[in-house]
GUSE-864059 format. One record per residue (C-alpha): residue number from 1; residue in one letter; x, y, z. Coordinates in pm, whole numbers. Example, Ala and Ser with C-alpha at 12.3 -4.5 7.8 and 13.67 -1.06 7.14 Angstrom:
2
   nr  rest    east   north      up
    1     A    1230    -450     780
    2     S    1367    -106     714
END
This chain:
330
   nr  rest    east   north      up
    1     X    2062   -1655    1330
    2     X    2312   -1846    1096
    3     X    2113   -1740     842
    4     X    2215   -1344     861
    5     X    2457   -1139     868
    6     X    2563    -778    1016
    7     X    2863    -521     957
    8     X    2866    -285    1155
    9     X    3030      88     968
   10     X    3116     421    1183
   11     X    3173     775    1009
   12     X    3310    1026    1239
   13     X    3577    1213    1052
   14     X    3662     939     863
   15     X    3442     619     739
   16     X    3588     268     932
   17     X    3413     -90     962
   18     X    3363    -181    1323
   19     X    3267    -513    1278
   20     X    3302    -660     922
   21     X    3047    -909     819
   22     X    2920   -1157    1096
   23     X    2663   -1441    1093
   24     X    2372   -1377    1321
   25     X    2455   -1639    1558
   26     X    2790   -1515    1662
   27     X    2626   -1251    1947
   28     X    2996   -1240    2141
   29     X    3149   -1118    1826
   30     X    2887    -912    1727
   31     X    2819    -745    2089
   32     X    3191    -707    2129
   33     X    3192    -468    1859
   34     X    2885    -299    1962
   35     X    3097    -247    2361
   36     X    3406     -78    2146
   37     X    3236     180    1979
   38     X    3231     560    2126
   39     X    3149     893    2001
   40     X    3344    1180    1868
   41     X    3471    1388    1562
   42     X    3268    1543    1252
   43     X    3002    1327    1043
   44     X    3171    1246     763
   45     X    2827    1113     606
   46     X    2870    1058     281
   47     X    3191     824     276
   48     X    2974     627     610
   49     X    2671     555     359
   50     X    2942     454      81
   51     X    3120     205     303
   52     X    2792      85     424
   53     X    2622     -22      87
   54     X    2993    -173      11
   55     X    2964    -392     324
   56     X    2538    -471     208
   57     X    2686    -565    -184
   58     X    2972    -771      16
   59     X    2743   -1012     188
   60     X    2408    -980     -38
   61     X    2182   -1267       5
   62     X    1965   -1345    -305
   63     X    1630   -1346    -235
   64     X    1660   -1241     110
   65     X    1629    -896     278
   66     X    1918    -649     237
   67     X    1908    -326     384
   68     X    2118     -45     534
   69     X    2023     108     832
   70     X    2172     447     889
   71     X    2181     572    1290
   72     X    2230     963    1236
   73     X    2101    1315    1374
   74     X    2138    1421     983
   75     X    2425    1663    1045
   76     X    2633    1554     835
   77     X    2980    1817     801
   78     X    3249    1625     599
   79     X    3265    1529     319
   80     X    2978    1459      87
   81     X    2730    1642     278
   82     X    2460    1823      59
   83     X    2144    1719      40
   84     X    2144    1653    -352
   85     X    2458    1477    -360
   86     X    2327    1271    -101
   87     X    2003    1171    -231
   88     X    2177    1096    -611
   89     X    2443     869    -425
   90     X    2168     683    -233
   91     X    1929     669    -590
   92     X    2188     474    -720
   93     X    2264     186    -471
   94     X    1883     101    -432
   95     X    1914       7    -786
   96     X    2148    -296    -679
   97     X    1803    -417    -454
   98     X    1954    -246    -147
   99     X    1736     -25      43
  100     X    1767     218     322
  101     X    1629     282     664
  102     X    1726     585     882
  103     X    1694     606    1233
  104     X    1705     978    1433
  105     X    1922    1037    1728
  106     X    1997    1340    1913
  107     X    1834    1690    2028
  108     X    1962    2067    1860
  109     X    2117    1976    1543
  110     X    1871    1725    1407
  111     X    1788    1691    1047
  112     X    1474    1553    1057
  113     X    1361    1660     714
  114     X    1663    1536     550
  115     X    1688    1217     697
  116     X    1314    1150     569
  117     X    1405    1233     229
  118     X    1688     986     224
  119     X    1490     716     337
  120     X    1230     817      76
  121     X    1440     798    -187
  122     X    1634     465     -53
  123     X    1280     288     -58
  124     X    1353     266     291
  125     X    1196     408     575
  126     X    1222     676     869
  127     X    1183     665    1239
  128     X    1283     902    1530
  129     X    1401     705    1781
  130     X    1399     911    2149
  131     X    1345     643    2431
  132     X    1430     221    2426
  133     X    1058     210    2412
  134     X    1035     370    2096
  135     X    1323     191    1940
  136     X    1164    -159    2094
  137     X     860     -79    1870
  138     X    1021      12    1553
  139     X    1270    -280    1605
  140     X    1118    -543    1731
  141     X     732    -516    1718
  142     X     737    -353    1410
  143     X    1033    -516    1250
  144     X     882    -640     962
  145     X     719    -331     824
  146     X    1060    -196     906
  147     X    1310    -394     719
  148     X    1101    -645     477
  149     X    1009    -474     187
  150     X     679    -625      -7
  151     X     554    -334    -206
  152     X     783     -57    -361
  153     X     659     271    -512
  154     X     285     236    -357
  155     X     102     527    -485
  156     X    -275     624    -358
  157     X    -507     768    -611
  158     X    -860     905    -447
  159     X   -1171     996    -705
  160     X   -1464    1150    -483
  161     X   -1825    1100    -651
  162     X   -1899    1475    -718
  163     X   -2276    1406    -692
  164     X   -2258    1361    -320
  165     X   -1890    1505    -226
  166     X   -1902    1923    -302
  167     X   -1544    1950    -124
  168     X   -1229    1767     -33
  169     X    -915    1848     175
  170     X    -664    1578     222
  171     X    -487    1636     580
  172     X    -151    1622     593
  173     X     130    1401     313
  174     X     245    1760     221
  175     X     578    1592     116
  176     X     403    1271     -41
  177     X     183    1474    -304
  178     X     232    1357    -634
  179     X      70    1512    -965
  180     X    -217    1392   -1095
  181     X     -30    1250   -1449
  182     X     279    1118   -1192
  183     X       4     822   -1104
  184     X      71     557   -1392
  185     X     419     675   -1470
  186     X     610     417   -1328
  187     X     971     613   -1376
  188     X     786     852   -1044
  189     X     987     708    -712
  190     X     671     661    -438
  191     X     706     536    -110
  192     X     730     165      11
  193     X     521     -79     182
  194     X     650    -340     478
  195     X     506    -650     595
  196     X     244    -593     816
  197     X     274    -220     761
  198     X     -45       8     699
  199     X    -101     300     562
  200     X    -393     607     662
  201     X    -528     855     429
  202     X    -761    1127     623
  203     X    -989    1360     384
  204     X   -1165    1663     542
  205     X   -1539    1612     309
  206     X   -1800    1810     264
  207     X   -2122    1629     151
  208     X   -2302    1802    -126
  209     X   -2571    2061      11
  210     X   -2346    2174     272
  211     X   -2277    2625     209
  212     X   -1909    2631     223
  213     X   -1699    2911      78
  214     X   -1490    2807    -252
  215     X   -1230    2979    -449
  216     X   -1395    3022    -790
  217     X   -1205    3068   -1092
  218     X   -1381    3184   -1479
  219     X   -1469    2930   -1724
  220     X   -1256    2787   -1901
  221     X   -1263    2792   -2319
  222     X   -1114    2522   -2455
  223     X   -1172    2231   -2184
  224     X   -1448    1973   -2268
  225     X   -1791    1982   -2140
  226     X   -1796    1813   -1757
  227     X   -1937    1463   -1747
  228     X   -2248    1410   -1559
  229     X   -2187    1294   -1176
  230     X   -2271     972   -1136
  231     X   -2641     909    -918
  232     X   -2484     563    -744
  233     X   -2417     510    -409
  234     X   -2031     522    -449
  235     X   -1866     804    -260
  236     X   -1512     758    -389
  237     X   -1269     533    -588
  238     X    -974     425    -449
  239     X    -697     351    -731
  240     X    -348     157    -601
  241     X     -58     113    -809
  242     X     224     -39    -663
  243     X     578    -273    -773
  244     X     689    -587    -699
  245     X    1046    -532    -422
  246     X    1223    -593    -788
  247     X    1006    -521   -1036
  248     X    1023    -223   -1283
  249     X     610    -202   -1378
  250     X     337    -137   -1152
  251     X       5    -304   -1105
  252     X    -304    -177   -1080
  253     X    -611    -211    -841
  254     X    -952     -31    -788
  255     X   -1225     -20    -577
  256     X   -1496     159    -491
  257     X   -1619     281    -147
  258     X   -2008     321     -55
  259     X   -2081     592     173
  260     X   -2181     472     487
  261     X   -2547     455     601
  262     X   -2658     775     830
  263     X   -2568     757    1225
  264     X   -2332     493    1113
  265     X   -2051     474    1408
  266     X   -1728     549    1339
  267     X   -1479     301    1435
  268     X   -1218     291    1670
  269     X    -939     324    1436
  270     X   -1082     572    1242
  271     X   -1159     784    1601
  272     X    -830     754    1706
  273     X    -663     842    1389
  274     X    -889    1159    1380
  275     X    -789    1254    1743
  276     X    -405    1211    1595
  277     X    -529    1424    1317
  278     X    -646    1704    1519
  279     X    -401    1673    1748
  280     X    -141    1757    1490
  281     X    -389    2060    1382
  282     X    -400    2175    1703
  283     X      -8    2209    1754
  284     X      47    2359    1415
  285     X    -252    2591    1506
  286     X    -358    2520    1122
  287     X    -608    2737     999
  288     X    -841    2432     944
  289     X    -846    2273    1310
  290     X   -1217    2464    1331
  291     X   -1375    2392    1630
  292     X   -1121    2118    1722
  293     X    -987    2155    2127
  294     X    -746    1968    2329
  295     X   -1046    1802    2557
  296     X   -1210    1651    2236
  297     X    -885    1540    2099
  298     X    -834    1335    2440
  299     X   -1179    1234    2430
  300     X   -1176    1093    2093
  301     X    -870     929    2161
  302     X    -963     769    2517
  303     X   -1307     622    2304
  304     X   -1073     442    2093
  305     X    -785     289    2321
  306     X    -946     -29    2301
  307     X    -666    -357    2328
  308     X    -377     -96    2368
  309     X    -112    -428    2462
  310     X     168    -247    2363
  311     X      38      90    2506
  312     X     130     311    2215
  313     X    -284     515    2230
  314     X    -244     523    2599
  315     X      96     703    2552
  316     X     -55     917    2294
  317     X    -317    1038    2525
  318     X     -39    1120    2763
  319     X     122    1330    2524
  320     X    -180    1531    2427
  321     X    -280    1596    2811
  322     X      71    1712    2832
  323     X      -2    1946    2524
  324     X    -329    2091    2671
  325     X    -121    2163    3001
  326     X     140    2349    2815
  327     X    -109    2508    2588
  328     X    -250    2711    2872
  329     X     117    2840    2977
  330     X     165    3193    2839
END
């Protein structure tokens, strides 16, 4: 609308603005631009990113959302191109309340890896965009988790009750683990949270009184005796810290979780994010997928598809019947 605005940067061999800054409302102008561009020469990435945030600081609206979002396979060959450069260079223009999204493009040569850690440390976000659906739901439906920023370094902290959880595996966030001092020091970079936007944890738990095999290491000398496990009903504390979009110290919130009576039914979400789960087990073939199999991943997952209006679980389910199909191809 009136209210916005867009430039529009390129970065083949050289950095150029396509479309300098443009009010909302002025589609001709702004889908003019759009009609003129073509592809071509190196990625000169750095200088694009440069020129970008130089556009963002040019037509910064206080209070408002300002972002850069970066269109890229990650290949970047000219110019300021390693990884660390790139990361230090993008560290220092979210300071000025920018932030950055990425969005992958392409087959081969793609960066996925890097591109995540740029948006990580733009307190932006990352998406891999490889059909109009896909781009329609981080663009449009999905919009405001995208671009409007209402938490900044969120950061997860899980305490299981050792009197009735013996074992714990979290699944997955590889990349996202932080140590367990990095929790209240607000100088860590964490990830951000968008409007509308949520977030899922899975832990593989064994209940006390379940024979599992452990790693065992000797006693130690010079630690102080264990507490006593507490008797209550609580299974685990949850502990959230998390910024204001431009604040510098983090809040803190708590809560406890109550395990949930026996037989209890899982719901829906929670089914279909464990068929996800497993699904992603399945195609790593990770030595903890167990007993897991394509036919009770699509299972799960058909149980859960629920209200599906935008059809994203009934896709999934597509894509793992597709997996078990190829699965059997030797």
């Amino acid at each position: 609308t009136e209210n916005d605005r867009i430039a529009i940067v390129t970065y083949a061999g050289s950095s150029g603005v396509a479309l300098p800054g443009t009010f909302g409302h002025d589609k001709a102008t702004i889908l003019s631009a759009i009609d003129r561009l073509s592809s071509g020469g190196s990625t000169n990435g750095g200088a694009g990113i440069d020129l970008a945030y130089r556009e963002a600081a040019a037509g910064f609206v206080e209070d408002g959302v300002n972002r850069v979002i970066l269109a890229t396979d990650g290949d970047f060959n000219v110019g300021l191109s390693s990884e660390g450069d790139l990361v230090r260079l993008i560290e220092e223009k979210r300071e000025s309340g920018i932030f950055l999204s990425v969005l992958g493009f392409g087959r081969g040569n793609l960066q996925d890896s890097k591109m995540e850690k740029l948006a990580d440390h733009g307190n932006g976000n990352y998406a891999y965009i490889d059909t109009v659906r896909e781009a329609r739901k981080v663009l449009v439906t999905e919009a405001g988790a995208t671009l409007v920023t209402i938490a900044k370094d969120v950061k997860i902290q899980v305490e299981f009750n050792p009197a009735r959880v013996k074992a714990y595996r979290l699944i997955g966030y590889e990349n996202r683990a932080l140590r367990a001092e990095d929790f209240a020091n607000d100088g860590k970079d964490a990830g951000e949270i968008g409007a509308g936007h949520t977030v899922t944890a899975l832990y593989e738990v064994v209940p006390v009184g379940v024979e599992i095999d452990l790693p065992s290491i000797d006693p130690l000398k010079y630690q102080p005796a264990p507490q006593t496990a507490s008797s209550s009903p609580e299974l685990l504390t949850v502990k959230l810290r998390h910024k204001a979009p431009d604040g510098d110290t983090s809040r803190l919130r708590s809560v406890a979780v109550v395990a949930p009576e026996p037989g209890a039914e899982a719901s829906p979400n929670l089914r279909f994010a464990s068929a996800v789960a497993s699904f992603g087990m399945l195609l790593r073939e990770s030595e903890h997928r167990g007993s897991a199999s394509w036919n009770q991943v699509i299972d799960l997952a058909r149980s859960a598809v629920g209200d599906d209006p935008d059809g994203h679980r009934t896709e999934f389910l597509v894509l793992a019947r597709n997996a078990e199909q190829l699965s059997t191809i030797q």
